[in-house]
C-alpha positions as CSV (number, residue, x, y, z in Angstrom):
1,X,0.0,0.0,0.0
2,X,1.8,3.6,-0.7
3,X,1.1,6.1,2.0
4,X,-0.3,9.3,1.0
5,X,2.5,12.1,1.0
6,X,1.7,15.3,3.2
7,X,0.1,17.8,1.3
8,X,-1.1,15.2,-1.3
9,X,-4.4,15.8,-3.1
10,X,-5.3,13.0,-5.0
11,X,-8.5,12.8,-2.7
12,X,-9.3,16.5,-2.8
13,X,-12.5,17.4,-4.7
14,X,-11.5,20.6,-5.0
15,X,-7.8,20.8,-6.8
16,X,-8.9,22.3,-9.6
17,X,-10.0,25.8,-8.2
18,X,-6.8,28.1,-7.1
19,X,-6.6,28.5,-3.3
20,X,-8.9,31.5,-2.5
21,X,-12.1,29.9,-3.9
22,X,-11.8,26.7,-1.9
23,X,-14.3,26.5,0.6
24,X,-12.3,27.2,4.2
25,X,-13.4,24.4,7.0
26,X,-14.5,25.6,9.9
27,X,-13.0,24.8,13.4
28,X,-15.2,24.0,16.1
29,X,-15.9,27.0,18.8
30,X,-14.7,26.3,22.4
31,X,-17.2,29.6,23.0
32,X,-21.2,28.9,22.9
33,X,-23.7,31.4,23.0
34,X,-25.8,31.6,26.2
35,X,-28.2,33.8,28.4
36,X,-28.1,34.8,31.7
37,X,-31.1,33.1,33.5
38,X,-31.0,36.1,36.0
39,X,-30.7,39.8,33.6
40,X,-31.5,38.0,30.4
41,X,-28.0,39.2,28.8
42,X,-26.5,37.1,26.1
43,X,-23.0,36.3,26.0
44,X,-20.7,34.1,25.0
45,X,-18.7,31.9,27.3
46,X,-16.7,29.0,28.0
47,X,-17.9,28.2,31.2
48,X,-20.1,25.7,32.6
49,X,-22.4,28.6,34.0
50,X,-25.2,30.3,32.2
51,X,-24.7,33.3,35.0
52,X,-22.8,36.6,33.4
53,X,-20.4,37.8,35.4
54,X,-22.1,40.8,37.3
55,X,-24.8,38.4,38.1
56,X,-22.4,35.7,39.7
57,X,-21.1,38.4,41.7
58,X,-24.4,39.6,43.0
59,X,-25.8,37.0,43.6
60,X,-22.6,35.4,45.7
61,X,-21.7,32.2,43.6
62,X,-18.8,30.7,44.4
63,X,-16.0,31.5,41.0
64,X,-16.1,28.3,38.8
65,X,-12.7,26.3,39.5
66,X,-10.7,24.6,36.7
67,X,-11.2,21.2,36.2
């Protein structure tokens, strides 16, 4: 079996069209878009809360830790 060399695009659907008019994938987010269950403010964020900052601090929640 001959191993595919890096960079090879014998596979590649779209070789033909020159490098600005391929279609550019998409990395997932590590951000998601969520609302604040108390003021309603939408944010994004990467923690496991759905409380915005100023909320959190309000209302006396303890920080979330790092896993």
């Amino acid at each position: 079996m001959a191993d595919k060399k890096a960079g090879c695009s014998c596979g590649d659907i779209w070789k033909d069209l020159p490098p600005e008019l391929r279609p550019k994938l998409k990395k997932p987010s590590l951000t998601r878009e969520t609302t604040c269950p108390n003021c309603g403010k939408v944010f994004y964020t990467n923690r496991k809360t759905d409380y915005c900052f100023d909320c959190e601090k309000k209302l006396g929640l303890p920080p979330e830790l790092p896993a």
